[in-house]
C-alpha positions in Angstrom: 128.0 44.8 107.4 127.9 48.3 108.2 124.6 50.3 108.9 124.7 51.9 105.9 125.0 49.1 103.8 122.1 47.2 105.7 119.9 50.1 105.0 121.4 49.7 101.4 120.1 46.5 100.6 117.1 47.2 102.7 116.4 49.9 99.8 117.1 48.0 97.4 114.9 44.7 99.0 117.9 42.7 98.7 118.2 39.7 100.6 120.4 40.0 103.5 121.8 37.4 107.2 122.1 38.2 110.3 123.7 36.7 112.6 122.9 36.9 116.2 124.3 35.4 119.1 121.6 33.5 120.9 122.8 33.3 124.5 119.9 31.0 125.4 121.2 27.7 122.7 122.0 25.2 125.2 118.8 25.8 127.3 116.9 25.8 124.6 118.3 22.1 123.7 118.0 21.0 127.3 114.3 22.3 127.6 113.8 20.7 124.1 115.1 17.2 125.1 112.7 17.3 128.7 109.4 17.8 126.3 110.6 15.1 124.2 111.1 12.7 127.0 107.6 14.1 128.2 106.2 13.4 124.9 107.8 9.8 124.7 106.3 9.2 128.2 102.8 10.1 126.9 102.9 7.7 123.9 104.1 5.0 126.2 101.9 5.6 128.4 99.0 5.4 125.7 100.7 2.3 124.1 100.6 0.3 127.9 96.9 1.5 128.2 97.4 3.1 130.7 94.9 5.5 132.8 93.3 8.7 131.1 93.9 10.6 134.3 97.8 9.8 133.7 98.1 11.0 130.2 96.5 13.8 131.1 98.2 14.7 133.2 101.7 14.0 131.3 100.3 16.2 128.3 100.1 18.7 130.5 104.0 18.1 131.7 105.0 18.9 127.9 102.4 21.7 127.5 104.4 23.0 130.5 108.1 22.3 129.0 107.4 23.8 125.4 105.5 26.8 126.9 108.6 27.4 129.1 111.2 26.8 125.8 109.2 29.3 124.2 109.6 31.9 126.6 113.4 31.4 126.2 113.2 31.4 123.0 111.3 34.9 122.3 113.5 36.3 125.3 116.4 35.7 123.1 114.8 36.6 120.1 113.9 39.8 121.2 117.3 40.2 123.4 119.3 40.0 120.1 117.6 39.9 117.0 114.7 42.3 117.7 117.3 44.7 118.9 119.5 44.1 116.7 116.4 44.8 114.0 115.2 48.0 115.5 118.9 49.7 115.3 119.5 48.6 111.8 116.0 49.6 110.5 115.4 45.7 109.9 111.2 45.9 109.3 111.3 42.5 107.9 112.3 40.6 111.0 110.0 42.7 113.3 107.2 41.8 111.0 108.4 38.1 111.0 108.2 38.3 114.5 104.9 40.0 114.7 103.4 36.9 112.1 105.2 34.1 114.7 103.2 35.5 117.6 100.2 35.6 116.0 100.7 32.1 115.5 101.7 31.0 118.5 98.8 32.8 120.3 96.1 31.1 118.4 
């Protein structure tokens, strides 16, 4: 799709897809997988009755992996589709953006 038929069906507030390379896919998955063993490591953990201290301190292993796998993620994001958005006039997935950071600050 052409610039002028993006802004076309912006105008018009047609749906429309983009599609965006995300460079960052595999580390994403890999960074995914390491919180989810974390994760399974905590509810073992819990499960074996293990020390408070311990699971502690495991929580804040996967606090640690999905705070770094969102970093990649909005890195991407804003790499490609936020640029991508901005050149083609794209206020809905800025504004998409703006709502997921508000609810990732919280």
């Amino acid at each position: 799709m052409n610039q002028e038929e993006h802004e076309l069906l912006h105008k018009k507030g047609l749906p429309h897809t983009h599609h965006h390379s995300h460079t960052q896919t595999k580390a994403v998955i890999n960074r995914l997988a390491r919180a989810i063993g974390h994760l399974n490591a905590v509810k073992k953990m819990v499960e074996d009755g293990r020390d408070c201290s311990e699971v502690l301190i495991q929580i804040a292993a996967v606090n640690a992996a999905l705070k770094s796998v969102s970093r990649v993620i909005l890195k991407d994001h804003m790499d490609h589709c936020i640029v991508d958005a901005i050149e083609t006039g794209d206020n809905e997935t800025i504004k998409k953006l703006r709502r997921a950071i508000d609810s990732f600050i919280k």
